[in-house]
C-alpha positions as CSV (number, residue, x, y, z in Angstrom):
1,X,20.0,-4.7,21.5
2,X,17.9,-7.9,23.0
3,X,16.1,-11.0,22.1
4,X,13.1,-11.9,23.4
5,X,10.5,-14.5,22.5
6,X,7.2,-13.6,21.3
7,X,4.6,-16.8,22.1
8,X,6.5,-20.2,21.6
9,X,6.7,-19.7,17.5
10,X,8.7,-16.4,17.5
11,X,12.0,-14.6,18.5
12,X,12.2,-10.6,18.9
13,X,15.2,-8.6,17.9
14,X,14.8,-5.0,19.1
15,X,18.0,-2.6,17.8
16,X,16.5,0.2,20.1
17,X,13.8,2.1,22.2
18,X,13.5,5.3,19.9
19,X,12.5,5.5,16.8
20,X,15.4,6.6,14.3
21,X,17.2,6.6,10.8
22,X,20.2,4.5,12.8
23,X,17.4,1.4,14.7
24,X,16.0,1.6,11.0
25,X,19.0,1.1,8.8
26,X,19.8,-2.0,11.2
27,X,16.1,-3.2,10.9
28,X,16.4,-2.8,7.1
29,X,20.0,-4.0,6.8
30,X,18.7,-7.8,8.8
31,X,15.7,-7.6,6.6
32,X,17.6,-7.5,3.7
33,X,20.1,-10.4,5.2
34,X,16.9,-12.7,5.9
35,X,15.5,-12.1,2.6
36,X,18.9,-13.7,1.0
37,X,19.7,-16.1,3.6
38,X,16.7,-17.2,5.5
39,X,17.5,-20.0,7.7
40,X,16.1,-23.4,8.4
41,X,12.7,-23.1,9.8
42,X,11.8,-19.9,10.0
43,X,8.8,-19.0,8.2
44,X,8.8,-15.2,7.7
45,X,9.9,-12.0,9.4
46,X,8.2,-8.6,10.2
47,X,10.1,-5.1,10.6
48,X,8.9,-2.7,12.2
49,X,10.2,0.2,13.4
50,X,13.4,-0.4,15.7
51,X,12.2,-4.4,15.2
52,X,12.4,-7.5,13.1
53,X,10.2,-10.2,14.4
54,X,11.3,-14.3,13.3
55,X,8.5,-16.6,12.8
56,X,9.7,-20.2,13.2
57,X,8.8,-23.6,12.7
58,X,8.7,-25.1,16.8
59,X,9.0,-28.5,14.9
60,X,12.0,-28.0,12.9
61,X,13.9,-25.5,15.6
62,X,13.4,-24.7,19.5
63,X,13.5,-21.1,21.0
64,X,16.9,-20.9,21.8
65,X,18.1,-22.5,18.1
66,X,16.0,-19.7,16.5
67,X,17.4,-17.1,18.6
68,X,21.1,-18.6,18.1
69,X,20.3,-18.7,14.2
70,X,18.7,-14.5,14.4
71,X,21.8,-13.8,16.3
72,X,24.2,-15.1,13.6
73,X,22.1,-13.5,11.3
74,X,22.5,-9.9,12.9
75,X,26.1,-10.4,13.2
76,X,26.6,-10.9,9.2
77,X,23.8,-8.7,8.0
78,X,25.6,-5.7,10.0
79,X,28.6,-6.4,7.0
80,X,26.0,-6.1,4.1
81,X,27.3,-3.2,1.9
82,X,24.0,-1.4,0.4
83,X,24.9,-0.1,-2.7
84,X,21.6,0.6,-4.0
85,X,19.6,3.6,-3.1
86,X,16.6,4.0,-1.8
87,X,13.8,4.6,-4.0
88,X,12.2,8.1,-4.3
89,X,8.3,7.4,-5.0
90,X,6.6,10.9,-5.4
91,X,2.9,10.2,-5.1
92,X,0.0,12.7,-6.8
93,X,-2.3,14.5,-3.7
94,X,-5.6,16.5,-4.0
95,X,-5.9,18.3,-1.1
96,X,-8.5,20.0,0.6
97,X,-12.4,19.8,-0.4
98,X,-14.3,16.5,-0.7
99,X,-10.6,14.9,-0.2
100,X,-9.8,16.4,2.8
101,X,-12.5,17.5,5.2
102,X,-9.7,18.5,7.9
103,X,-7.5,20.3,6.4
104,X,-9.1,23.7,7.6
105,X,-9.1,22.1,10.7
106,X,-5.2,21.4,10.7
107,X,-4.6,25.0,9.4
108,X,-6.3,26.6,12.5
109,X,-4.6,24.2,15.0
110,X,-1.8,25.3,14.0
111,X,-2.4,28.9,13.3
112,X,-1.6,28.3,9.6
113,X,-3.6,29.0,6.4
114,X,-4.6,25.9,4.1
115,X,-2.3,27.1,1.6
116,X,0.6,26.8,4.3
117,X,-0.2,23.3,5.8
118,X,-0.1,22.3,1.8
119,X,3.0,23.9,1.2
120,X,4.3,22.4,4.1
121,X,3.1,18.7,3.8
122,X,3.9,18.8,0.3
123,X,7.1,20.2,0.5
124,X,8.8,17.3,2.9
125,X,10.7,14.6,2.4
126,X,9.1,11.5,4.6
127,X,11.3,8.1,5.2
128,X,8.4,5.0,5.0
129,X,9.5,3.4,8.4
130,X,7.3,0.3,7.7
131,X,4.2,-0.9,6.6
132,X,1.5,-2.1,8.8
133,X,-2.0,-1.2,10.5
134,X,-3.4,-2.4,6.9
135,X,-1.7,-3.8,3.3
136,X,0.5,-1.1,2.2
137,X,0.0,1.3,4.8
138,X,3.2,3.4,5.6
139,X,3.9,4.3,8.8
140,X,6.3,8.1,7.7
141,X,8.7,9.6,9.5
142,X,9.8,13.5,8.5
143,X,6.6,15.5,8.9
144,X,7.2,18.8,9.9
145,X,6.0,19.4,13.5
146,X,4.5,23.3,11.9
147,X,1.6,21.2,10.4
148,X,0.9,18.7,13.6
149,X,-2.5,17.7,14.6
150,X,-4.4,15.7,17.3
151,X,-6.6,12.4,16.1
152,X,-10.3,13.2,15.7
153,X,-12.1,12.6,19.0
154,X,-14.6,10.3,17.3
155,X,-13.2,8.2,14.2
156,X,-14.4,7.7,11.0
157,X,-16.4,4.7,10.4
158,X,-15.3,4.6,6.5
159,X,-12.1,6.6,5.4
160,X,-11.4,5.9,1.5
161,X,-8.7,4.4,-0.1
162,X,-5.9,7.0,-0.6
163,X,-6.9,9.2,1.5
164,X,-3.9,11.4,3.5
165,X,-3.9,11.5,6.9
166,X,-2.1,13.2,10.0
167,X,-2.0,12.3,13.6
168,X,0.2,14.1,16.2
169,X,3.4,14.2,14.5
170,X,2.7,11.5,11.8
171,X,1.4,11.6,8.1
172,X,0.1,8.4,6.0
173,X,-2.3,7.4,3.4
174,X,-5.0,5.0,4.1
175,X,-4.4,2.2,1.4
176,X,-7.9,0.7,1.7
177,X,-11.2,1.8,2.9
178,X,-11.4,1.6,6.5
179,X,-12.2,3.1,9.7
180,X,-10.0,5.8,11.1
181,X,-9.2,8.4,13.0
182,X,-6.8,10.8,11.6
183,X,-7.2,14.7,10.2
184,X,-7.9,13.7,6.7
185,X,-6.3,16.6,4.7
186,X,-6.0,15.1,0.6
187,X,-6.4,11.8,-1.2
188,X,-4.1,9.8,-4.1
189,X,-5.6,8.6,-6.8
190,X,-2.6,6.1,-6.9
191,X,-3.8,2.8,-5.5
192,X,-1.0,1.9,-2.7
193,X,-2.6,-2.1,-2.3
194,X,-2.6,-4.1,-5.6
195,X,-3.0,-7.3,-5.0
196,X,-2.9,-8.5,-7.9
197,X,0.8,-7.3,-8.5
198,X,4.1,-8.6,-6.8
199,X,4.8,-7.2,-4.8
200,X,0.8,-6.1,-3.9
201,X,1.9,-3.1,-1.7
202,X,2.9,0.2,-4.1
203,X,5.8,0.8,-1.2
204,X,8.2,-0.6,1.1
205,X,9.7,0.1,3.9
206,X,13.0,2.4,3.3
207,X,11.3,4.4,0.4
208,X,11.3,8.0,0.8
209,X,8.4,9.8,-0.3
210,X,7.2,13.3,-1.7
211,X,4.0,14.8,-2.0
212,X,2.9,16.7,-5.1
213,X,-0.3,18.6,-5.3
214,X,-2.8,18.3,-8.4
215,X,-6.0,19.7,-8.9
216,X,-9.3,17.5,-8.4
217,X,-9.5,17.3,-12.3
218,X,-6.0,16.1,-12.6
219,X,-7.6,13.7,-9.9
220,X,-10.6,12.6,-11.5
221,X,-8.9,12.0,-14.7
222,X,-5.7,10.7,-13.4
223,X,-4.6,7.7,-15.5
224,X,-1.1,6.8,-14.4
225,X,0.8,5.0,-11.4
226,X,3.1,7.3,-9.8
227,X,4.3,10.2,-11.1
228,X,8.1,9.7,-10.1
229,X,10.2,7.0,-9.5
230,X,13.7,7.4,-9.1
231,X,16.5,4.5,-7.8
């Protein structure tokens, strides 16, 4: 573990190097501790994946008060008991077709047939690391390396909202329309950024998340949130 600033307004806690269930628990369990017990000056955090980065207030605290105050915060937050679970959030997918213009593609990278790399993507379990890149986009770990696929060599200019993504050994949905360069292989009709809700992101990070399958009519007529959510 080490501190380090980040410009003259921020302090840097980084559990590890690799990217793992034990550098996330520890990310979670200080983001969790900060939420409850945020101390004077600091103006908000960010996790990321083996990170929590402390915005401060350089007139109410200097550098090394902020990194004293993060370090006392790591110390007690690695007490917190977590008795709730993490949530389950199974999210609707139409794969294929008009939704997913690369999903053939995927299947013959990987020697596959659509109806495999479906199977496959839809039958994992994926951990939501954080969110970032754009509001509400999860950044999953837990795809199956089977189904792995390069980025496009030219992106996107517009990628739809919802749309599912994979690149190299990660999968995501696009929460927003936006350029992109992933294998596009399905789209949710669940909106993931709602702004106009509290919180205005569908997920968070420590979430686990499933894939179900549905047809494009089940799509085009979809009329619900998620289809599953379980604490």
């Amino acid at each position: 573990m080490r501190y380090f600033p980040l410009g003259d307004t921020a302090v840097v806690v980084e559990f590890d190097t690799i990217i793992g269930s034990s550098s996330h628990e520890k990310v979670r369990l200080l983001s969790l501790y900060l939420d409850q017990h945020p101390f004077a000056g600091m103006i908000e955090y960010i996790p990321a994946f083996t990170t929590v980065t402390v915005f401060y207030d350089p007139f109410v605290l200097r550098y090394a008060e902020a990194r004293a105050e993060l370090k006392r915060a790591v110390s007690q937050a690695a007490h917190i008991v977590v008795e709730q679970k993490a949530r389950t959030v199974e999210i609707p997918v139409c794969y294929g077709g008009k939704f997913g213009p690369d999903l053939e593609d995927v299947a013959s990278h990987n020697g596959l047939t659509v109806e495999e790399v479906v199977h496959i993507h839809s039958g994992g379990e994926y951990l939501v690391y954080m969110i970032g890149f754009a509001p509400g986009f999860p950044y999953l770990g837990g795809m199956s390396e089977r189904i792995a696929a390069p980025r496009r060599s030219s992106p996107r200019l517009s990628i739809p909202a919802g749309t599912v993504g994979i690149a190299g050994m990660q999968t995501g949905v696009y929460p927003i329309e936006t350029p992109g360069g992933w294998q596009l292989i399905g789209r949710t009709p669940v909106p993931l950024f709602r702004p106009d809700m509290n919180p205005p992101t569908l997920l968070m990070a420590g979430d686990m998340i499933r894939f179900r399958p549905i047809t494009q009519d089940e799509y085009e007529n979809w009329e619900g949130d998620v289809v599953c959510v379980s604490e």
